[in-house]
C-alpha positions in Angstrom: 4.0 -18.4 -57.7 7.4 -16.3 -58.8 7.8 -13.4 -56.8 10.2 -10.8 -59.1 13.1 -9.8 -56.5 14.6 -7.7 -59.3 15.6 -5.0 -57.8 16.2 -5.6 -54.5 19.8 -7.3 -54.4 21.6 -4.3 -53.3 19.5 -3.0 -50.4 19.1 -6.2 -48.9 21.0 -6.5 -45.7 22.8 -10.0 -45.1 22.2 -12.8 -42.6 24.7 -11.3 -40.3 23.4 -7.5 -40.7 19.9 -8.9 -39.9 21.3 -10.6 -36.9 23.4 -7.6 -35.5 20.0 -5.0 -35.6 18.1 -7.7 -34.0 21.0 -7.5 -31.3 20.9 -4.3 -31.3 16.9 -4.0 -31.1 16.8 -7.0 -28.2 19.7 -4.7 -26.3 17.5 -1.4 -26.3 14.7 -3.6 -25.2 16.8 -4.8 -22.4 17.6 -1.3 -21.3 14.2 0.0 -21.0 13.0 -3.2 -18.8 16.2 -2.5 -16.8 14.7 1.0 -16.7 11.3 0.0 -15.6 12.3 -2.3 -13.0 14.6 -0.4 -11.4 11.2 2.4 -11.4 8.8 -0.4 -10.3 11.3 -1.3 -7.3 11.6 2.4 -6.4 7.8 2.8 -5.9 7.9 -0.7 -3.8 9.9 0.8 -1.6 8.1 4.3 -1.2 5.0 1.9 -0.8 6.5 0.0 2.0 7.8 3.4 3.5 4.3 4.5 3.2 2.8 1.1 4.9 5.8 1.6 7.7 4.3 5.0 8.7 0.7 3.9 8.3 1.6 1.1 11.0 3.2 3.6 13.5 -0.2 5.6 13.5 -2.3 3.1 14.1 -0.3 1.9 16.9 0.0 5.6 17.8 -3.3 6.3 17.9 -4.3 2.5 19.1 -2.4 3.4 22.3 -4.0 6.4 22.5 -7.8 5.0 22.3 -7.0 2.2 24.8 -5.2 5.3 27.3 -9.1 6.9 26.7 -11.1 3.7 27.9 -8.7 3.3 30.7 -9.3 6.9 31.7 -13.3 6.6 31.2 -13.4 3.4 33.0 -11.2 4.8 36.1 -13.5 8.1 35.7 -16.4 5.6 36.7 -15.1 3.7 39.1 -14.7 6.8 40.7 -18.1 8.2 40.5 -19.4 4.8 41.6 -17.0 4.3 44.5 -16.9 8.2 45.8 -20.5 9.4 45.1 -22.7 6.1 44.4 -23.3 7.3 41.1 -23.7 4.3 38.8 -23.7 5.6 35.5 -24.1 2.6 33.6 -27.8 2.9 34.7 -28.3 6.5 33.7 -27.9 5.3 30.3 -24.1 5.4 29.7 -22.6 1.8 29.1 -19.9 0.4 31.2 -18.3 -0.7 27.6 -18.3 2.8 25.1 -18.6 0.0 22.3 -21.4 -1.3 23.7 -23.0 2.2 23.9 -22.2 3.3 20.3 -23.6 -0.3 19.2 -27.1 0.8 20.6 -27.5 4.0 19.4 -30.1 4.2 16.9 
């Protein structure tokens, strides 16, 4: 089959004018993944920030639940050693876990 090209000799760029647009076309493309990367490591960052601070309040507030069962558990020594009271068998656990566990 004859395709007719008549026509089209002057607005058809050359071998080298085709290659310089794709250069041109691969070079923007370039640029915007430079773009996006340098956006995709900002938000890794602010997401290990974010992790970072997370951490610290679970240690934060880790520290502060095992500062709690060492106060409960000193709070019932003492009853049991000053007063006889032994709680445990009034229904509180010796273990809060335990207690929360059997709760209905």
């Amino acid at each position: 089959m004859d395709i007719d090209t008549a026509g089209f000799e002057l607005g058809m760029p050359t071998h080298v004018e085709m290659l310089e647009h794709q250069c041109h076309m691969l070079c923007n493309e370039n640029d915007q993944l430079r773009r996006a990367l340098a956006k995709a490591q900002r938000n890794i960052n602010k997401l290990v920030e974010i992790n970072q601070d997370l951490l610290a309040q679970i240690a934060v507030e880790h520290r502060r639940a095992n500062g709690a069962y060492v106060e409960y558990v000193h709070l019932m020594n003492y009853a049991r050693c000053r007063y006889g009271i032994q709680l445990d068998k009034d229904g509180y656990a010796a273990d809060p876990h335990e207690q929360v566990r059997s709760r209905p």
